[in-house]
Backbone as a printed PyTorch tensor [residue, N CA C, xyz], in Angstrom:
tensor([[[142.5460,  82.7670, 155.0950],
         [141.7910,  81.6270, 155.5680],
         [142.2320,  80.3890, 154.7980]],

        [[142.4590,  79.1520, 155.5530],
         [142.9370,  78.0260, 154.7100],
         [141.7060,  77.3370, 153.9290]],

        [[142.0400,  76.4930, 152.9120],
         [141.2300,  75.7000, 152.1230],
         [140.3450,  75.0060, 153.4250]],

        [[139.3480,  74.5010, 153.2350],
         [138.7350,  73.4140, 154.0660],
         [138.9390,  71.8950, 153.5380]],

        [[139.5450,  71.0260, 154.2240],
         [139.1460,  69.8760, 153.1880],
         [138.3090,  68.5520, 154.1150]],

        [[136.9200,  68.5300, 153.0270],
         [135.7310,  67.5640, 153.2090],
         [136.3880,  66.4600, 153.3480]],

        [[135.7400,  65.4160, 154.5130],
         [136.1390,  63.9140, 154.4250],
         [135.4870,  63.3820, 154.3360]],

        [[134.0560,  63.7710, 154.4190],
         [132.8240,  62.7790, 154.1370],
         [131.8260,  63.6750, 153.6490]],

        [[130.5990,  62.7620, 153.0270],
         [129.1820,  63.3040, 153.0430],
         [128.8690,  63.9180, 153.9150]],

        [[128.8090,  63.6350, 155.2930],
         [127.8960,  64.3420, 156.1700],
         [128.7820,  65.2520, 156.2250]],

        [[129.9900,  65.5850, 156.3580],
         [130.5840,  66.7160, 156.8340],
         [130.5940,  67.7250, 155.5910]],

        [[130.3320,  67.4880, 154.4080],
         [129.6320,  68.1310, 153.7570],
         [127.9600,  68.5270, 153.7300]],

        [[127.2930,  67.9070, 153.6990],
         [125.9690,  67.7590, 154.7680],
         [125.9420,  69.3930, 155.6130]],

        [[126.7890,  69.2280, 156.4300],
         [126.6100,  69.5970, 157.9590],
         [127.1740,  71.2840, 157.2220]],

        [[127.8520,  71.3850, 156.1250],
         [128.5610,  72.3740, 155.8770],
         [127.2730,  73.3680, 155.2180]],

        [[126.8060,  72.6690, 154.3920],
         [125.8140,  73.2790, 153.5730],
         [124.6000,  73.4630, 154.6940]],

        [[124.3450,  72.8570, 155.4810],
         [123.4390,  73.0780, 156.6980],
         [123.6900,  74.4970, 156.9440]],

        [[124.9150,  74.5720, 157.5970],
         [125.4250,  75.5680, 158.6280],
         [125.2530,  76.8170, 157.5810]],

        [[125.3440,  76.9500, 156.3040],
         [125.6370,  78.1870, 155.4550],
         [124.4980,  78.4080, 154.9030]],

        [[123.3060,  77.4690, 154.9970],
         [121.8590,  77.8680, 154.8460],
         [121.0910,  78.2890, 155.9680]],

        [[121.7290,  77.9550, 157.0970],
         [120.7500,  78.5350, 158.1080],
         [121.5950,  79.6090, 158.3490]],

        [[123.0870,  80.3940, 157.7650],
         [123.3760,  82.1480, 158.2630],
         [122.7610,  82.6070, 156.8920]],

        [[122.6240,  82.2460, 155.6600],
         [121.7390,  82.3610, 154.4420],
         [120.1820,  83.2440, 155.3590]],

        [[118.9720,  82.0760, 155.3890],
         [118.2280,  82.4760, 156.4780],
         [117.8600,  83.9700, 157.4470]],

        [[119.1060,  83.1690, 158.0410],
         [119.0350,  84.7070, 159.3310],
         [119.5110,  85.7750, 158.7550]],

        [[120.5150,  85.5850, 157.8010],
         [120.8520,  87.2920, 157.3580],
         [119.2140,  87.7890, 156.3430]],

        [[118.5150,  86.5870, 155.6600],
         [118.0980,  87.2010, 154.9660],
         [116.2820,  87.9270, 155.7870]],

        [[116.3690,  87.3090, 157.0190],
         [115.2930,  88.0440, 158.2180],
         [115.9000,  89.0450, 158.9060]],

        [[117.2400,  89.6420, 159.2280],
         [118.0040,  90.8090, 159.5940],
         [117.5400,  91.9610, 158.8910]],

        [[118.0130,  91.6260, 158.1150],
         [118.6790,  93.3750, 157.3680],
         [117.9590,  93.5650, 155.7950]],

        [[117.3700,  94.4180, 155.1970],
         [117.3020,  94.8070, 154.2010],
         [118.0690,  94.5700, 153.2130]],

        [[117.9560,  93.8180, 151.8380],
         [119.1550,  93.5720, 150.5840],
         [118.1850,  94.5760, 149.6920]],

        [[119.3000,  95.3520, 148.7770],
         [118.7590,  95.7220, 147.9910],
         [120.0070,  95.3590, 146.9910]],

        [[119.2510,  95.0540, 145.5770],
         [119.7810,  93.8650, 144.7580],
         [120.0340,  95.0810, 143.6960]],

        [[121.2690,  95.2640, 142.7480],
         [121.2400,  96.3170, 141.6860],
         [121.7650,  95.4320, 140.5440]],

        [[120.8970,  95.6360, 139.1330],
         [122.0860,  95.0450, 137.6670],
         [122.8250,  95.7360, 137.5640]],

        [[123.8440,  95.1240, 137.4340],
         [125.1970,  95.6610, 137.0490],
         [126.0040,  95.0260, 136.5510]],

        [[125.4150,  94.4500, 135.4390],
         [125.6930,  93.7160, 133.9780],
         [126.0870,  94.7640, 133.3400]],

        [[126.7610,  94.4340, 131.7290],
         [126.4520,  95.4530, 130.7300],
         [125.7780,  96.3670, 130.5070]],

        [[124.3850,  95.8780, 130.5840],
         [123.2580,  96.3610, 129.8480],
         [123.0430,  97.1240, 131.1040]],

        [[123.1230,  97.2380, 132.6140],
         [122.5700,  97.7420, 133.3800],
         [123.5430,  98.6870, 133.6350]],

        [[124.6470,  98.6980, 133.5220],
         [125.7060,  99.7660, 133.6310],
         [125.7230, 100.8890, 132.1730]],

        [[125.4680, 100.0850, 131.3160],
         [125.1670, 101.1790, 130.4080],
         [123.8580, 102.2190, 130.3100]],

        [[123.2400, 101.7890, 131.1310],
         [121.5440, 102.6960, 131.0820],
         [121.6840, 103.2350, 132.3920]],

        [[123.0020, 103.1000, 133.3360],
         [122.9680, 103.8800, 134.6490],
         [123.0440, 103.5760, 136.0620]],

        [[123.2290, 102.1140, 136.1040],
         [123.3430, 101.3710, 137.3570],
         [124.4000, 102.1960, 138.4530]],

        [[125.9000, 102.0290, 137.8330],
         [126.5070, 102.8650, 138.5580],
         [126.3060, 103.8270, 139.2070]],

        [[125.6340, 105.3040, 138.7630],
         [125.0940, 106.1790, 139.3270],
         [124.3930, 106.0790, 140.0340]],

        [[123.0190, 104.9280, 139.8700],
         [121.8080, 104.1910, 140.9240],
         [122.5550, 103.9030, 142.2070]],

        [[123.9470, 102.9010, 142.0050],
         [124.1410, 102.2940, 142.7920],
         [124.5960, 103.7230, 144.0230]],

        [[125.2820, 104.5990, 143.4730],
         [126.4660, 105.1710, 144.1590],
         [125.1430, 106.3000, 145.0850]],

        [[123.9610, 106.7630, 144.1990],
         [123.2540, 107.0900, 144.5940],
         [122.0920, 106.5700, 145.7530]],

        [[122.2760, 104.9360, 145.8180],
         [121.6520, 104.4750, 146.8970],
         [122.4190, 104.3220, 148.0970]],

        [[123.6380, 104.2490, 148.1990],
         [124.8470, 103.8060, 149.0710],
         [124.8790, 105.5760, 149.8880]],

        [[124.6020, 106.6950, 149.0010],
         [124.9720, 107.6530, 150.0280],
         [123.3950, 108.4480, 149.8720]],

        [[122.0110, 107.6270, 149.9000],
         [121.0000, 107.9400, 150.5570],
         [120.9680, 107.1950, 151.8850]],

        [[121.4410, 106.1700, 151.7320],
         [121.4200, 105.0430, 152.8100],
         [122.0080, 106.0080, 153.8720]],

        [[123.6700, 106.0730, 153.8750],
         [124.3960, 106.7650, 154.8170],
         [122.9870, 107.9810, 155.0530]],

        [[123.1050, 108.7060, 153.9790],
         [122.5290, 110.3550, 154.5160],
         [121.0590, 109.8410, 155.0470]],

        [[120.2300, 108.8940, 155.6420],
         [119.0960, 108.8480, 155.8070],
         [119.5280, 107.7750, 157.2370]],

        [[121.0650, 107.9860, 157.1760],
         [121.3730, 106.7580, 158.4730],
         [120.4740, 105.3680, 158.3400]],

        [[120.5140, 104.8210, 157.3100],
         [119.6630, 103.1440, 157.4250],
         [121.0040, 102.4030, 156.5550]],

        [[120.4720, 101.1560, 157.4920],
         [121.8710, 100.1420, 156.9290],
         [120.8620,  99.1000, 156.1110]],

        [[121.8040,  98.5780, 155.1020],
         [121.3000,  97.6170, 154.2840],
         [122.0830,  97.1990, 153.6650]],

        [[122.1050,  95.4710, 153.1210],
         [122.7100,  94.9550, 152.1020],
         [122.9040,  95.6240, 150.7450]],

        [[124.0440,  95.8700, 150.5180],
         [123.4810,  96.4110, 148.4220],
         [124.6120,  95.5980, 147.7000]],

        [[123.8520,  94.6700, 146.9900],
         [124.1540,  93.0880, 146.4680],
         [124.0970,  93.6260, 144.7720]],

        [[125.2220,  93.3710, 144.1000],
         [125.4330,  93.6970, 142.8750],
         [124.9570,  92.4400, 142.0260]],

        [[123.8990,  92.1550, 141.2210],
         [123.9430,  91.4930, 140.2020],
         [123.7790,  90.9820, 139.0960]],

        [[123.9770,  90.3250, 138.4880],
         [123.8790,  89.9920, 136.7670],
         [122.8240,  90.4830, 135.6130]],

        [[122.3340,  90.2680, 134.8910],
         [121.5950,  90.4220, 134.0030],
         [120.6350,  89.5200, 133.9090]],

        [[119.0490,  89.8300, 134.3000],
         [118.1050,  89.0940, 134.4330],
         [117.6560,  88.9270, 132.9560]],

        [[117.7620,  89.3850, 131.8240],
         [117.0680,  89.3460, 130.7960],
         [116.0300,  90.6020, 129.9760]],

        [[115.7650,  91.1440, 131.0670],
         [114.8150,  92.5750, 130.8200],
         [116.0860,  93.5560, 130.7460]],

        [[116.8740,  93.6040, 129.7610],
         [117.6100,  94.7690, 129.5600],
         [116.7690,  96.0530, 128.9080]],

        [[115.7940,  96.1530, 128.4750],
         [115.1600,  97.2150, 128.0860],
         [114.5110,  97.9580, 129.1130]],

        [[114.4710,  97.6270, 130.5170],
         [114.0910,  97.7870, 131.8550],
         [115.1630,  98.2610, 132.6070]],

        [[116.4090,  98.2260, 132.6810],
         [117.1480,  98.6370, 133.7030],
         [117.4340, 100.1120, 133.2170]],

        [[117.9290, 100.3900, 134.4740],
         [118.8050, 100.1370, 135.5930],
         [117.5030,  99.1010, 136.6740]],

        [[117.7520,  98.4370, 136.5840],
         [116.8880,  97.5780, 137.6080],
         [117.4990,  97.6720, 138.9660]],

        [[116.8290,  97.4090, 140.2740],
         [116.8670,  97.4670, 141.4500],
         [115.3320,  96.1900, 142.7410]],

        [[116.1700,  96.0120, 143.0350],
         [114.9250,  95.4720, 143.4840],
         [115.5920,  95.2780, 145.1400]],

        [[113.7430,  95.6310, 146.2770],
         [114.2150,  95.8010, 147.5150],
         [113.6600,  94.8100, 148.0630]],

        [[114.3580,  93.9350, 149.1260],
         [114.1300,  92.8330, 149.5490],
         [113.6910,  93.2970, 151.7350]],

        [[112.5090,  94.1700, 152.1580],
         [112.6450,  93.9680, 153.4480],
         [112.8660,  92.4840, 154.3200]],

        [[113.1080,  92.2230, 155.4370],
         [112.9180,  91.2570, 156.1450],
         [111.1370,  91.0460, 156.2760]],

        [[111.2420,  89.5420, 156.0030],
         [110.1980,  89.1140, 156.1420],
         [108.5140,  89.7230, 155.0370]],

        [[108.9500,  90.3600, 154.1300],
         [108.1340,  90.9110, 152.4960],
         [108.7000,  90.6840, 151.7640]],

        [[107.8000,  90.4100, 150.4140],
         [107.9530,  90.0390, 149.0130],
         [109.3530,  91.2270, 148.9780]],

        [[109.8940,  90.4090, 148.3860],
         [111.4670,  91.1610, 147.2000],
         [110.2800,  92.1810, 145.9460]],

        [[110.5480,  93.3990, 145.6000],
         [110.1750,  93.8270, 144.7750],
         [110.7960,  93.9450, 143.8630]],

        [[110.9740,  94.5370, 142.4080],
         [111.8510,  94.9990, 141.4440],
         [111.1550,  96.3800, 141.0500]],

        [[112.2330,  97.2810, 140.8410],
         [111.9640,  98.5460, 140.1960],
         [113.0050,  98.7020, 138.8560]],

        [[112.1330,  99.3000, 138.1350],
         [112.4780,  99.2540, 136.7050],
         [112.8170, 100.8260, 136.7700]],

        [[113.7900, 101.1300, 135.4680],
         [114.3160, 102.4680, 134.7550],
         [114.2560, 103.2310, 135.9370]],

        [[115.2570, 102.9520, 137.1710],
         [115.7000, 103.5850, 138.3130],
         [116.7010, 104.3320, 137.6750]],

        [[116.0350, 106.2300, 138.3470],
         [117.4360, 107.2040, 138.0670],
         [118.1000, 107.1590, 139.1600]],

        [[118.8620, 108.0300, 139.2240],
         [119.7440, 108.5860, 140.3900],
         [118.5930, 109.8400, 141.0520]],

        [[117.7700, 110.1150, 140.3740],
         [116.4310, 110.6790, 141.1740],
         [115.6620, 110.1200, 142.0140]],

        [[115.0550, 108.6890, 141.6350],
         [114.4800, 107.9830, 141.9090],
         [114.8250, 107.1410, 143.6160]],

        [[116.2090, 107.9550, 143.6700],
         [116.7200, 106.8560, 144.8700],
         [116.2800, 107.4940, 145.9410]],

        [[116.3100, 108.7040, 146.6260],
         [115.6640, 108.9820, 147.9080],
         [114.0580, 108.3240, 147.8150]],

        [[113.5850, 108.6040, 147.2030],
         [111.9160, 108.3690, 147.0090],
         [111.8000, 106.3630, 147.6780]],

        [[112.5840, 106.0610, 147.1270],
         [112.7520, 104.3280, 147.1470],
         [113.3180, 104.0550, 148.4320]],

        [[114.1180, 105.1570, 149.1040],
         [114.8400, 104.5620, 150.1020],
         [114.3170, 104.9920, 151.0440]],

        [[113.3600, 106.2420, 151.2300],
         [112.4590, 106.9480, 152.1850],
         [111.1150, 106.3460, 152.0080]],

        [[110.6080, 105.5660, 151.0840],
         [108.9610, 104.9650, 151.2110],
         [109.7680, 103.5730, 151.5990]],

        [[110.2520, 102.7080, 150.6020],
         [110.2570, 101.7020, 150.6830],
         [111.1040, 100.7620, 151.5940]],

        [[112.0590, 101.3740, 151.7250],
         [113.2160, 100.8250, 152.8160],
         [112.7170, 101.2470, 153.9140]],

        [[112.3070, 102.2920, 154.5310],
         [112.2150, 102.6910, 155.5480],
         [111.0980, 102.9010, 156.3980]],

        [[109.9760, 103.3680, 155.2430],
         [108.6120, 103.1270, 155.4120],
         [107.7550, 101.4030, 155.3380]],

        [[108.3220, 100.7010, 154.7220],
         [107.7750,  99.7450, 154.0030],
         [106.6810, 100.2770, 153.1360]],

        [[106.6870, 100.8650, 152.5450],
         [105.6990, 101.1910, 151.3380],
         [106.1290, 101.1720, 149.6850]],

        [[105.9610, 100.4740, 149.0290],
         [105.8860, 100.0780, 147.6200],
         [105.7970, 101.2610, 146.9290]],

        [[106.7920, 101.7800, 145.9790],
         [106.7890, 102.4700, 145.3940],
         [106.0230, 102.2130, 144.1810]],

        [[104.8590, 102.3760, 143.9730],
         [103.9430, 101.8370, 142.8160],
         [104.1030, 102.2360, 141.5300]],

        [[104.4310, 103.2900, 141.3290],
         [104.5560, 104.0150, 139.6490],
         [105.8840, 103.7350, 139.0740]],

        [[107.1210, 102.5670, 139.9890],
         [108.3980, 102.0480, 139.5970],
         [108.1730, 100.8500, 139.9830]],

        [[107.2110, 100.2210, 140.3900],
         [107.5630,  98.6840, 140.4280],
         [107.3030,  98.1540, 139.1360]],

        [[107.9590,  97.3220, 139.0000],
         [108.0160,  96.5040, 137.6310],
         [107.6210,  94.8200, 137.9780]],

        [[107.6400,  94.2630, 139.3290],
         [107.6470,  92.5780, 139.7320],
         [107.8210,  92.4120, 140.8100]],

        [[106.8870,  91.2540, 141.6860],
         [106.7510,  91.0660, 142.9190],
         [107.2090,  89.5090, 142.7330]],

        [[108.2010,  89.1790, 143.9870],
         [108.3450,  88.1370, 144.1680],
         [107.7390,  87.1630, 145.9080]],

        [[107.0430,  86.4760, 145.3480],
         [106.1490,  86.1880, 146.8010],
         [107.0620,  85.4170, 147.2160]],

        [[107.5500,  84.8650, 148.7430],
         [107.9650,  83.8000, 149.4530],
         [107.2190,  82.6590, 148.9640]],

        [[108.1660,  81.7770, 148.6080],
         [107.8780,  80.5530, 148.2370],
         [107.9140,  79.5810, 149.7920]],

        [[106.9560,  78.7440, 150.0510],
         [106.8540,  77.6940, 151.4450],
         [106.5180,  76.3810, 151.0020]]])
């Protein structure tokens, strides 16, 4: 794909428009589920979390985003995970095993039901 090159404000404007409203719609589509996979979250087990949510997903046939990222600060908490349905609060789950992943991906992804004895933080829609 070539560089783009801006010639004005608005056509910058119009750019950031266009990539907040597929922002938006992907994020009312499809399920993200967000994993650390920092240091600190790869060393307490992320990897395994991750590899373990990617083939509950397949084996339970449900599709979803699985968005790798950084280090929130609660490293004494991970492997962190947190599930984002369309249109509900983003949750976070704390000290996720590779056990823990059918349970999360059969209540919460699929059921919409909150896994309560692993949530660690609710994030409400901000309006």
């Amino acid at each position: 794909m070539k560089p783009m090159k801006i010639k004005s404000r608005e056509e910058l404007q119009n750019l950031r428009a266009q990539a907040q409203e597929t922002l938006e719609k992907r994020d009312k589509e499809k399920v993200q589920i967000f994993i650390g996979m920092a240091s600190c979250g790869i060393a307490a087990g992320a990897r395994e979390v991750k590899d373990a949510i990617l083939e509950e997903l397949q084996k339970q046939g449900l599709e979803a985003e699985v968005i790798e990222v950084g280090c929130v600060g609660i490293c004494h908490e991970e492997p962190l995970v947190d599930i984002k349905r369309p249109g509900e609060e983003r949750i976070t789950y704390a000290k996720v095993k590779p056990q823990d992943v059918p349970r999360l991906i059969a209540e919460h992804v699929k059921e919409g039901r909150v896994v309560e004895d692993k949530a660690y933080a609710r994030f409400e829609e901000l309006n």
